[in-house]
N, C-alpha and C positions, 0 to 999 in steps of 0.2 A: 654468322653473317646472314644476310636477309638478301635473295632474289628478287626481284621487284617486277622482273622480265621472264615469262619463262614459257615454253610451248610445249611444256611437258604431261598434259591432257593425254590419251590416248584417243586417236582415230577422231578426230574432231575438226583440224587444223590440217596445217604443212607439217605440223611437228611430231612427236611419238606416234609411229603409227601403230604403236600394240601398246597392250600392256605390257609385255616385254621388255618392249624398247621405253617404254615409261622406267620401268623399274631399276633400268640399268643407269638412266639420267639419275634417276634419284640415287644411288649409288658413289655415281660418279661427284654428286653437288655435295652430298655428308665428307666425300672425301676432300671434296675444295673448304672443306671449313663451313659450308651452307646450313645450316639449321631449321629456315624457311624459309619456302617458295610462294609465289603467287603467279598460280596459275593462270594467265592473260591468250585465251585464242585470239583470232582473229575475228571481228565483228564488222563484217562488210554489207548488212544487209537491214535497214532500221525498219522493215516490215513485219519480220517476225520474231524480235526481240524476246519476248514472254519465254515461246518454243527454245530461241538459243538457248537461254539462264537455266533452264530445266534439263535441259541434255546436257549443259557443262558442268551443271550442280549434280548430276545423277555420275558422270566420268568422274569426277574430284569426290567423292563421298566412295566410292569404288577403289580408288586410287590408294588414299589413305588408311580404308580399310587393310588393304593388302600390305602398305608400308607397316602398318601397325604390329600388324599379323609376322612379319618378319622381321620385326621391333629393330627398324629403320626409324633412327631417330629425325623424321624431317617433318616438317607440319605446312601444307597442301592448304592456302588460301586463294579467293577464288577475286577474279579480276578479266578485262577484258582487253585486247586492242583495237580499240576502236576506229574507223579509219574514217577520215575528215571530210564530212559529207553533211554540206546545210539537211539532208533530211532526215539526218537522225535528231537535230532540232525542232524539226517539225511533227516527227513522231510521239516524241515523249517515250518516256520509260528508262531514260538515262540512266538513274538512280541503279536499278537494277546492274548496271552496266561497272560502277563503281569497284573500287579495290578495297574490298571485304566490308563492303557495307559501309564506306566512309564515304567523302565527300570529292576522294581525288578517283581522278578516271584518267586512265591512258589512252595518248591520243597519237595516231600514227599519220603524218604527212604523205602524201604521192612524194616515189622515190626520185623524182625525175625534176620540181617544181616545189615550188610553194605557192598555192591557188589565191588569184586575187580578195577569195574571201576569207583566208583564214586571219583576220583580223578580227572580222566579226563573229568568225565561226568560236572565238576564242572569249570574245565580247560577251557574245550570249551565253555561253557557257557560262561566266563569272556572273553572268546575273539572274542567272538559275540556282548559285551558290553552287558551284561546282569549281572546283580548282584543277585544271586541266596542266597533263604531265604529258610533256611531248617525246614522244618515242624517237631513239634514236637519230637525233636534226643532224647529226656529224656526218650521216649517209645522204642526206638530200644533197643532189647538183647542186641548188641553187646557195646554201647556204656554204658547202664546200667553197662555190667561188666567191663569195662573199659574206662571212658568218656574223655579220652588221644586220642581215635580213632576219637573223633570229633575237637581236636587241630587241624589236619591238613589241614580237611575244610575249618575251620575259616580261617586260615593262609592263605591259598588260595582268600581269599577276600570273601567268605560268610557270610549271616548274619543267625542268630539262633530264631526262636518263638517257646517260649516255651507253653506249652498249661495253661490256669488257673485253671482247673481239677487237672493235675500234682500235681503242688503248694499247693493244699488244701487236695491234698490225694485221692483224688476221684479214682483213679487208682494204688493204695499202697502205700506202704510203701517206695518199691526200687525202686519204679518209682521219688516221692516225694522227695526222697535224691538225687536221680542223676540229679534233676531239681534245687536244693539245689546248687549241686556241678558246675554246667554247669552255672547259674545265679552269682556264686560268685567266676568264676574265667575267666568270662569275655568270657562266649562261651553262653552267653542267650543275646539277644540283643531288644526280646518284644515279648510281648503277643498275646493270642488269644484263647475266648476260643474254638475252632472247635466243634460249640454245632451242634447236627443233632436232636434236638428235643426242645420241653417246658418244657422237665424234669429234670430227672436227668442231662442228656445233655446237660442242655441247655445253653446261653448265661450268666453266669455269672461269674463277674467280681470283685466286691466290697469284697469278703472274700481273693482273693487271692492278691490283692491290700495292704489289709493289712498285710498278711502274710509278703510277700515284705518289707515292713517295717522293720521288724524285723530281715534281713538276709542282708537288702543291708543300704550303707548310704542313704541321704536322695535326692543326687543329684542321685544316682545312680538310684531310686526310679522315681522319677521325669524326667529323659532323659529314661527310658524303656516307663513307661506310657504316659509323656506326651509331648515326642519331637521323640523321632522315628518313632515311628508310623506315626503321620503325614508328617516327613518329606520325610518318604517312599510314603505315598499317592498321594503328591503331587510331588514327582521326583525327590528331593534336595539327596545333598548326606548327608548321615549319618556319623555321627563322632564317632567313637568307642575306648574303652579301648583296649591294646592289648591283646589276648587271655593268661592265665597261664596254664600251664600245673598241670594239680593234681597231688598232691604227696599223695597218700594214710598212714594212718598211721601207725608206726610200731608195730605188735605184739608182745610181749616179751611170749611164751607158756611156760609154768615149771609143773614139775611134785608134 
């Protein structure tokens, strides 16, 4: 299986803060069935773009050396999360920012909102030819109380990772249902778990695998897990259901 989401970088991010604690996630992810990761920090900052890709390319070349060296079979691709900011549009250097040098780029929401501009923040992005992949939408408020606000991303030609926390509950209840809802009406399109530690956080994969099972068919199951992902990794394009809109259901209240 393929990590899509991962903060296993050392000393760079929130996530591994050693090589240690790197080594231990990579451990833990060989043991969930993980075979490759792509390593995505956090990029909050589109002025020094160049400076970031150079330090996270110099940790991930470090990284693998060491996995190599203690012939951990996991293979360390490099990728970013990018967080939704009109001036990383204006910058330039996106490309750079990309999931191993393709065309799709991860793109993380404000946890709290969805910004009047991610429309266009999404707009321009596809017409830069970039295919933007929204970081975990199942966590945002806004689409929590209404996951209709993420139809129109989609529509726009976005793709969705959901986190595998979500899925298993690790993060509630109303997080776990709107991950529910977004996975079974064609706005989840693949996983990741965004582990920043060996713990609680960490890389795994195999309980929310199964969960999956249980919500989706079994083709449905099998193109998240085990054909998008790669085919994002390696640049192909992805073949998607159309998005549904949710219909919430109706309450009858009586006295």
């Amino acid at each position: 299986m393929l990590d899509l989401h991962c903060h296993i970088l050392p000393e760079v991010d929130d996530g591994a803060g050693s090589i240690g604690e790197a080594l231990s996630m990579a451990a833990v992810a060989v043991k969930e069935g993980i075979d490759a990761v792509v390593a995505t920090p956090h990029c909050l900052d589109a002025r020094n773009i160049d400076a970031f890709v150079r330090g996270i390319e110099r940790q991930r070349q470090q990284l693998q050396r060491v996995l190599d060296a203690q012939q951990m079979d996991l293979d360390i691709f490099l990728g970013a999360e990018v967080f939704m900011d009109p001036s990383f549009i204006k910058a330039g250097g996106l490309e750079r920012l990309t999931i191993n040098a393709t065309s799709y780029i991860l793109v993380e929401l404000p946890m709290g909102e969805v910004p009047l501009y991610a429309e266009d923040f999404i707009y321009r992005l596809r017409l830069m030819g970039f295919i933007p992949i929204i970081a975990h939408p199942e966590r945002n408020l806004e689409i929590m109380r209404d996951p209709n606000i993420l139809y129109r991303l989609v529509d726009l030609g976005c793709l969705c990772q959901i986190n595998t926390g979500s899925i298993t509950g690790l993060f509630g209840k109303q997080v776990k249902r709107c991950a529910r809802i977004l996975l079974t009406h064609g706005m989840g399109h693949v996983l990741g778990t965004d582990a920043h530690s060996d713990g609680t956080r960490g890389p795994y994969m195999k309980r929310a695998v199964e969960q999956l099972k249980s919500w989706l068919d079994e083709e449905q199951v099998r193109r998240i897990v085990g054909i998008t992902p790669y085919h994002i990794l390696e640049g192909k394009m992805v073949s998607t259901e159309p998005p549904r809109r949710y219909k919430p259901r109706m309450r009858i209240f009586g006295f």
